[in-house]
C-alpha positions as CSV (number, residue, x, y, z in Angstrom):
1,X,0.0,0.0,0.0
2,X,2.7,2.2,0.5
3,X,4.3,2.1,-3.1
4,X,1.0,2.7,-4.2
5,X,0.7,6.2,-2.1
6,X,4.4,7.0,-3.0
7,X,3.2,6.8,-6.9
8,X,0.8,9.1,-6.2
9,X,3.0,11.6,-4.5
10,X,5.0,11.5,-7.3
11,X,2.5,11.5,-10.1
12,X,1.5,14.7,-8.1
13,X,4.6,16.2,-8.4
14,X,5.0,15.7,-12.5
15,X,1.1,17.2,-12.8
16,X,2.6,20.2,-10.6
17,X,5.6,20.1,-12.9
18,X,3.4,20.2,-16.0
19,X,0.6,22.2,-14.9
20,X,1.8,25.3,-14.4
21,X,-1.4,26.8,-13.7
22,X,-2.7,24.4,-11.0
23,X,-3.5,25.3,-7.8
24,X,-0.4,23.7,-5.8
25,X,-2.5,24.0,-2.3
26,X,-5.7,22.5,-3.5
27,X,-3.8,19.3,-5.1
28,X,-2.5,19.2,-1.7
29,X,-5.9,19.1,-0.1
30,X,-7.0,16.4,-2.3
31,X,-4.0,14.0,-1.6
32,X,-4.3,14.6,2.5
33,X,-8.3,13.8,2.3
34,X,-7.0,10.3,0.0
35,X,-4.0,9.9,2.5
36,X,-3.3,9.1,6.0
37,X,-1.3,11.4,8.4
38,X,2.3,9.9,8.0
39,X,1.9,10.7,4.4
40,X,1.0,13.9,5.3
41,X,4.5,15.4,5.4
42,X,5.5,14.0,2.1
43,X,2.4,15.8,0.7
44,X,3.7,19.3,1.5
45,X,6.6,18.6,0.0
46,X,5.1,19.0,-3.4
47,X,5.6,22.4,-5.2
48,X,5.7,24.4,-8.4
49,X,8.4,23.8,-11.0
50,X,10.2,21.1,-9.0
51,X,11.2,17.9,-10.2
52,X,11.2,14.5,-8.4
53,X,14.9,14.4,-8.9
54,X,16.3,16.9,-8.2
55,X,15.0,17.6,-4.5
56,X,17.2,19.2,-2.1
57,X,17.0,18.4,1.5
58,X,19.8,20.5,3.5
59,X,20.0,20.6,7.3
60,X,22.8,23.5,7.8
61,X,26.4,24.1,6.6
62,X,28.0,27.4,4.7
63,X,25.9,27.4,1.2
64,X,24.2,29.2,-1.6
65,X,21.0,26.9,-1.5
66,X,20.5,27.1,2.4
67,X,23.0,29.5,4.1
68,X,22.2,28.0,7.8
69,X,22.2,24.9,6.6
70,X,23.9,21.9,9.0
71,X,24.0,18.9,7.7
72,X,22.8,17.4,4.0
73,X,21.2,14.6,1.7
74,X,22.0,13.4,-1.4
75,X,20.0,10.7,-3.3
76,X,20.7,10.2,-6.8
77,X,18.2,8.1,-9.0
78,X,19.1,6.7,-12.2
79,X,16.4,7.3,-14.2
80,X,16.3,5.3,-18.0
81,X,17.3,7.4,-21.1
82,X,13.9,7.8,-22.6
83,X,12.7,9.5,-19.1
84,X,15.4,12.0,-19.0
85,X,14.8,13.0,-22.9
86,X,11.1,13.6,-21.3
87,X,12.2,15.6,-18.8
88,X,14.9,17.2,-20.4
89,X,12.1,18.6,-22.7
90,X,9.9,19.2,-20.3
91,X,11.8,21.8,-18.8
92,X,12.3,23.7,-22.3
93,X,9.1,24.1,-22.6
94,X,8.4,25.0,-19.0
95,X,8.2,29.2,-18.1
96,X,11.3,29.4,-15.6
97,X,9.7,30.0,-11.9
C-alpha cells in the first residue's frame, strides 16, 4: 500500500511540474483527504516547477541553496534514457519560476 501512495506523490509532483497553472494547495488538499497522516509530510513537500529528482534536502552548513544549513542529503536516481529525454524537454518548454 505504500508504493501505491508514493506513486501518487510522485504523479503529483509531475502534474505540478506540467501544470503550471494548477492550484499547488488544492492538489494538496486532495492528496491529504485520499492519504493518511504519515503521508502527510510528504504531501507538502510538493511544489511548483520542481522535479522529483532533483529535490534538495539541507540541514545546515555554509551554502548558496541554504545558508544556515547543517548537515545534507544526497539521493541520486538513475532514471532510463527515454525518461530523462522527457524531462529534459519538459523543462524547455516549461516558463522558468
Amino acid at each position: 500500500m505504500e508504493e501505491k501512495y508514493l506513486y501518487m506523490i510522485r504523479k503529483a509532483q509531475e502534474f505540478m511540474n506540467e501544470n503550471h497553472f494548477a492550484d499547488v494547495s488544492r492538489v494538496q488538499c486532495l492528496l491529504r483527504k485520499m492519504m493518511s497522516k504519515e503521508y502527510h509530510g510528504l504531501i507538502d513537500q510538493i511544489k511548483e516547477c520542481q522535479d522529483p529528482y532533483a529535490i534538495f534536502n539541507i540541514h545546515g552548513g555554509n551554502n548558496l541553496i541554504a545558508p544556515s544549513a547543517s548537515q545534507a542529503e544526497q539521493k541520486l536516481v538513475e532514471k532510463p534514457a527515454d525518461e530523462i529525454k522527457k524531462i529534459r524537454d519538459n523543462q524547455e518548454r516549461r516558463p522558468r519560476c
